[in-house]
N, C-alpha and C positions, 0 to 999 in steps of 0.2 A: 881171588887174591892169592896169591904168593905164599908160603908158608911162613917166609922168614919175614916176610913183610906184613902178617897179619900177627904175627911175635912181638916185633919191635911195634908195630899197632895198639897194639892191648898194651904192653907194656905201656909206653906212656900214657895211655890212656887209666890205667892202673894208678901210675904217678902223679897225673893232675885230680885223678877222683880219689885222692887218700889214702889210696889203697898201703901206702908204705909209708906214714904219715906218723907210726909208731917206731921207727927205726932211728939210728941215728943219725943225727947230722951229717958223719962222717961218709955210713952208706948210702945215704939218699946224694950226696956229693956224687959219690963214686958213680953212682948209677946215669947221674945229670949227664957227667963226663962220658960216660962210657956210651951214651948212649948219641953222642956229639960225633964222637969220634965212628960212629959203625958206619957203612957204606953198605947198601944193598948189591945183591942179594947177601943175606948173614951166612955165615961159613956155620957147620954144624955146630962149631966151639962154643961159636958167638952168642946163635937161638941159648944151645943149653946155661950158657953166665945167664941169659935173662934167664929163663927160665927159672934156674935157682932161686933170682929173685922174687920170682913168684911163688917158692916154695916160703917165705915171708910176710904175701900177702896179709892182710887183716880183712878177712870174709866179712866182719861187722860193719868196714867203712866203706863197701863197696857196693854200686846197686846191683840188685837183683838181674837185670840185663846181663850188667858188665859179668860180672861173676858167673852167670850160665855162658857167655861168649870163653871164659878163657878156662874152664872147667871143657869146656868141649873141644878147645885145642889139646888141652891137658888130657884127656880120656883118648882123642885121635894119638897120644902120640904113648899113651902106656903108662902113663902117669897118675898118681894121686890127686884127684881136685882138690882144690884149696881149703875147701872146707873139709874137707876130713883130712889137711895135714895141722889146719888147729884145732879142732877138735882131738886129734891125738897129742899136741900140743899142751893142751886145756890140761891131760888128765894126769901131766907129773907135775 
């Protein structure tokens, strides 16, 4: 699969498993929208907005699959996994 299309994958798949479920109204809106609006293949911009959101994630609401599927996109691409961005999160 596709990079930008295993992005926008997990992403909602993210958003139907909880994963953002602690956010606001406002951003989980934002996200519905945005994520209407994207057309394959995602321009680098695109992947990194999700992305961010998944700098958001809640590692708690997430199963243990889903959270090793996007920690391991997140590690291919030089990134923090999720859970150690709440877990530094946690500690202020």
């Amino acid at each position: 699969m596709q990079q930008s299309k295993t992005i926008l994958s997990l992403t909602i798949d993210l958003l139907a498993n909880g994963g953002f479920n602690h956010l606001k109204d406002d951003d989980i809106s934002a996200l519905h929208h945005l994520i209407l609006r994207l057309q394959e293949p995602l321009s680098t911009i695109q992947q990194n907005l999700l992305l961010t959101f998944w700098n958001h994630a809640d590692a708690a609401n997430i199963t243990p699959a889903l959270l090793y599927r996007c920690n391991a996109v997140l590690q291919q691409l030089g990134r923090n996994p999720i859970e150690e961005i709440n877990a530094a999160m946690e500690m202020y």
